[in-house]
N, C-alpha and C positions, 0 to 999 in steps of 0.2 A: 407395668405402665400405669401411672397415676390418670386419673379424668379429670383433667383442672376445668376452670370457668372456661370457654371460648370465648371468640368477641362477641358480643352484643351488639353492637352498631348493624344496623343494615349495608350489607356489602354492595358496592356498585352494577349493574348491570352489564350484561358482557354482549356481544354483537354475535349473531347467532351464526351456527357453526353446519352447512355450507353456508353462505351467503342469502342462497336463496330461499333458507327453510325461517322465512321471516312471518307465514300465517299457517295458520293450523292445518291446513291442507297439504303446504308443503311440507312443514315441521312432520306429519305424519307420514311422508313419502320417506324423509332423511330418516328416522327411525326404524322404519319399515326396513332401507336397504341396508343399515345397521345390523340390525338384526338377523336379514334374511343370508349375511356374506358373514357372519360367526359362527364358528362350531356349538362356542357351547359361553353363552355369556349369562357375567353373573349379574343379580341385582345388588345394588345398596340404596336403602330408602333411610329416609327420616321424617322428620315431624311434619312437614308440610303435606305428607301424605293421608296425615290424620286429621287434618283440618276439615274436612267435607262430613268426618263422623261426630264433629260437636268437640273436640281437644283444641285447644292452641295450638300454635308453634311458638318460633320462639322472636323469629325475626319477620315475619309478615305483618302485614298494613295492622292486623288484630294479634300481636302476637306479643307474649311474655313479656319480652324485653322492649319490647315496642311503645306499649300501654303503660308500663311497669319501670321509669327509669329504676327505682328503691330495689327491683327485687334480687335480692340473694339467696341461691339454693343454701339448702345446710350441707356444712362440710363431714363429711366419713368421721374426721375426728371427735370435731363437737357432737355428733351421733352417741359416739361412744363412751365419752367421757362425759356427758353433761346432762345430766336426769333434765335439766330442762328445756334443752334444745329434743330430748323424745320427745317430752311430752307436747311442744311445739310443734315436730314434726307430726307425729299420730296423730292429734286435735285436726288438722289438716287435713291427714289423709282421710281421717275418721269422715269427715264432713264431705270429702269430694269421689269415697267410694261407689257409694249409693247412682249417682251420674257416672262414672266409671262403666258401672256394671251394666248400663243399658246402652252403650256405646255397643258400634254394631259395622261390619268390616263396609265401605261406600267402594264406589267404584273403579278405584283405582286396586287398592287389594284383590278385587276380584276376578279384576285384569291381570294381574300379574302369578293369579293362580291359574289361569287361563294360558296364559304363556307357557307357565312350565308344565301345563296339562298338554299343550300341543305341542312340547317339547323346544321351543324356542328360546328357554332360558334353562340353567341350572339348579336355580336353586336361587336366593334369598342371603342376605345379611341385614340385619334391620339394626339401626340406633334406637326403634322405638318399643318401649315398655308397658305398649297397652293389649299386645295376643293378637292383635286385628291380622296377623297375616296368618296369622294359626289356625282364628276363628272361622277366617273362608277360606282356608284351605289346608286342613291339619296334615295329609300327608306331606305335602314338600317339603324339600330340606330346610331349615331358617336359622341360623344363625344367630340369638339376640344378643349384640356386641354388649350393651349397658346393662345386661339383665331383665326383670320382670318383676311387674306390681300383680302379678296372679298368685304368687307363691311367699313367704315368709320363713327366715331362718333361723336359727339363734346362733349366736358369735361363739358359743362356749363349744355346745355337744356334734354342732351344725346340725341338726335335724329340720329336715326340708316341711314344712306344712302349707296346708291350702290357707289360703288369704282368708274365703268366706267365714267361716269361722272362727276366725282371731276378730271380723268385725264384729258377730256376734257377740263374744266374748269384750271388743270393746263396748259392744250398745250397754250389758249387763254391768257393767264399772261404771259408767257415764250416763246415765237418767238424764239427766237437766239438758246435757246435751245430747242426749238425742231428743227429747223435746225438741231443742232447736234447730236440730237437723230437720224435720219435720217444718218448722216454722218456713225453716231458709228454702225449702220445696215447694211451697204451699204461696210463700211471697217473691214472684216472679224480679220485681222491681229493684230485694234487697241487694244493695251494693255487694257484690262479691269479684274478686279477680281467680279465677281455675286456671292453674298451671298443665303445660304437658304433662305433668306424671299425677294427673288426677286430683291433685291437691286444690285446697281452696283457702282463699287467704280471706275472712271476715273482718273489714277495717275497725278497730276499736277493741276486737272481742283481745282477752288474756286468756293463755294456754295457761295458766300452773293449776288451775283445777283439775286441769283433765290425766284421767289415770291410765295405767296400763300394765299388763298381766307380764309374770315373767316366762321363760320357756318352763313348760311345766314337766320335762324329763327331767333339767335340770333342777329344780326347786323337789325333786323327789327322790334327787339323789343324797346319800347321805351325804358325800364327799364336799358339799357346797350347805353342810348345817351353819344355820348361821350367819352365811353369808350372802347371802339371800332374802333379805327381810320384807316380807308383803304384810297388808293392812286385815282385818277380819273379814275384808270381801276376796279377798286373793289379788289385790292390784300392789304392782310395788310400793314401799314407802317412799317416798321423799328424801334424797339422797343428797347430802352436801358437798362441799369439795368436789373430787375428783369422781367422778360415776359409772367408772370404768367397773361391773361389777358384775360374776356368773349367771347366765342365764337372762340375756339383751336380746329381744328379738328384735329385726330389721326385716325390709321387705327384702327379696334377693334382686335387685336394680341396684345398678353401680352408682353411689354417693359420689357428688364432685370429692379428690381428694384421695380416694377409694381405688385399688390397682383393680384393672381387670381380670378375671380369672385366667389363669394363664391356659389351661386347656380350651377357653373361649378366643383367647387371643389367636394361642394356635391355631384350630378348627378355622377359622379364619381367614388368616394367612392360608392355609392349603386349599380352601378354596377359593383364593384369589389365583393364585399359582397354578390351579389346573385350568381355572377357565382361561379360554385369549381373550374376551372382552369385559369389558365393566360399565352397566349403566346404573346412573347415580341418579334418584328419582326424587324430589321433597326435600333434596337435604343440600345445606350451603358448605356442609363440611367445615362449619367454624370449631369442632373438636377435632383435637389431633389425633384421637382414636381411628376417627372413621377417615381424614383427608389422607393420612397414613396408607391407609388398604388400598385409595386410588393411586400413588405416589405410588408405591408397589407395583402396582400391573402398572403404572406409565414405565418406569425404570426398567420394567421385564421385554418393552416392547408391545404391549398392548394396547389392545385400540379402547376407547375411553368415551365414554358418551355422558351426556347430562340432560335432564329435564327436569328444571326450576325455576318456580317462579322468583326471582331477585339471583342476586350475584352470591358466587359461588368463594372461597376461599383458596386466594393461589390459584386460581383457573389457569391466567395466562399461561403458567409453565405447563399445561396439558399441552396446549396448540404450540409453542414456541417452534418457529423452524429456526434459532441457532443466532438471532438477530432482534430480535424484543417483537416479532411481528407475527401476526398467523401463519403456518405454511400454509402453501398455496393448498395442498394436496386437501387441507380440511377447507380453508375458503372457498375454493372453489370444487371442490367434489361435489358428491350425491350423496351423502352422509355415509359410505361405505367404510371411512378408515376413522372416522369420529364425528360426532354430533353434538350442538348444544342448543334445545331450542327454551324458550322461554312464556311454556303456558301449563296452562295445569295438565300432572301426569295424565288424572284419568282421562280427561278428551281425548289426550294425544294419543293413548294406550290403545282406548277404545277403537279407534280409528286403525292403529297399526294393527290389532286383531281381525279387521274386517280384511286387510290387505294381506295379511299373511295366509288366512282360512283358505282367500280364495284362490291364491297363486300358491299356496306352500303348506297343502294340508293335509300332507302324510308323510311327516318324518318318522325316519324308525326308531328314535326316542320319543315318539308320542304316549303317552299316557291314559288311562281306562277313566275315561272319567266319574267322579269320586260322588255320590251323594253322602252329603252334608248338613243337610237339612236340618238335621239333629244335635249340632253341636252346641254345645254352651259352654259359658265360661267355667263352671265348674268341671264338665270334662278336661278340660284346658287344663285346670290347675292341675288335675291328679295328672296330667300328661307329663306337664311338667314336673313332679315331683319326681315320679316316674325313671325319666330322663336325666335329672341333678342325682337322683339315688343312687345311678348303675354309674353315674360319671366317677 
């Protein structure tokens, strides 16, 4: 399954799903009884869950496509073939890792480890690429459907490596700019636009300076003599034509363009397939990755919930009773067979864990709760590498 562009446009607003869960009080009653009448329901979040830790999304009032009619992600191919859509790409990330890394899970992530800490939920699917559901809370299960900006691969040998490190190894190739990586810190006012996937786009600046290391298993293997050409510092040379060439590293985050990995896809799919319900948290589901997974548990007979701010992609046919109109059974319920309310996750979240704690606080899949205190992102990464190794 390829991950094309979604829509961009902001999607309509949907009328909220009982009728009556129109303020946060009630929205967090429909959720609650959501919740409380499922065995075992899954999450799926997205970008708008990262908005509260300092990330965009992509379609809110401040969001990517929002702010940004112009922008275009880079596509898998040009990654691959094009020395200077890398070195575009890296210049980017190079600039917007540094802010990445002090990115730190807000309260919606910590609610939803809370949830599957008291046994409420199952488990996790995220579309998003920045660990924050890892970082509060590393045991639960998590799914990252798009992959991950914590780890780095190479195309050729696939050898999984930590991100920090490779920036390292970018600061040591790029002097000039990390000077103005530095600048761009230091001057709160400089015009910059920061993407969901940590990236930062400098209006004016030109990427063909900026260098970058090849996988160094490969550049040490014999089998790739030659064809592999780096400069006297170790960054690759400048590649004309076609740049399809051994030893490419890439972040492991799925590029528009880019198939999903298929054991990710599947892992996925079965845990859509075991749970009976699905709440869809942050995300409008304008990629057909993730609207897919809900499409799934609605077709299986599952019950289907949603909590986002703006309209959702294809909503209607969640609620459809068979005539283009709500069934009654979701308009007029208690949120027990589906919900959609339209405020931010964390309130709502926060609020449904106060209501569950206190009427529903010993299930026997509840869980030992985990100190965490400790984790950082560099635990993460080797977690992750970890995890892609044994896969």
């Amino acid at each position: 399954m390829l991950l094309r562009i979604p829509y961009t446009s902001p999607l309509p607003s949907f009328p909220p799903i009982p009728t009556t869960a129109a303020t946060l009080p009630t929205a967090i009653t429909a959720v609650s009884n959501f919740l409380l009448n499922a065995r075992s329901t899954l999450i799926l979040s997205g970008a708008g869950i990262s908005v509260a830790s300092g990330l965009p999304d992509y379609r809110g009032p401040k969001g990517t496509y929002t702010l940004n009619k112009e922008y275009r992600p880079i596509f898998y191919g040009d990654f691959v073939h094009k020395d200077a859509m890398r070195r575009r790409y890296w210049a980017r990330s190079f600039l917007g890792w540094k802010g990445l890394e002090r990115v730190r899970p807000n309260k919606t992530h910590i609610a939803v480890g809370r949830l599957w800490e008291g046994g409420w939920i199952g488990g996790a699917i995220t579309q998003n690429v920045d660990s924050l559901h890892t970082m509060s809370r590393p045991d639960m299960p998590i799914t990252n459907l798009h992959g991950l900006l914590s780890t780095v691969l190479c195309l050729t040998c696939r050898t999984h490596s930590e991100r920090s490190p490779f920036q390292k190894e970018l600061h040591r190739l790029n002097p000039t700019w990390s000077e103005f990586l530095e600048k761009l810190h230091s001057t709160p006012d400089m015009p910059i636009k920061r993407g969901p996937d940590g990236d930062i786009e400098v209006p004016g600046v030109q990427y063909e300076s900026f260098r970058y290391p090849p996988c160094q298993t490969c550049l040490n293997n014999s089998t790739f003599d030659r064809m592999i050409r780096v400069d006297k510092d170790g960054a690759m040379e400048r590649i004309e034509g076609d740049g399809n060439v051994p030893g490419i590293v890439k972040p492991t985050l799925v590029f528009f363009g880019e198939n999903l990995r298929d054991e990710v896809k599947k892992e996925a799919e079965e845990k859509v397939d075991a749970a009976d319900s699905i709440l869809v948290i942050g995300s409008s589901l304008a990629t057909y990755s993730a609207w897919r997974l809900v499409k799934r548990a609605k077709d299986q007979g599952k019950k289907v919930g949603i909590i986002n701010l703006g309209g959702v992609r294809g909503e209607d046919a969640f609620w459809d009773d068979g005539e283009g109109k709500v069934a009654a059974k979701y308009k007029l319920g208690d949120g027990t067979d589906g919900v959609r309310v339209e405020f931010d996750a964390g309130d709502v979240l926060e609020g449904v864990l106060e209501v569950l704690e206190r009427i529903d606080g010993k299930r026997a899949n509840r869980k030992v709760p985990l100190d965490n205190s400790g984790t950082s992102r560099q635990d993460i990464e080797l977690r992750e590498i970890e995890i892609a190794t044994a896969r």
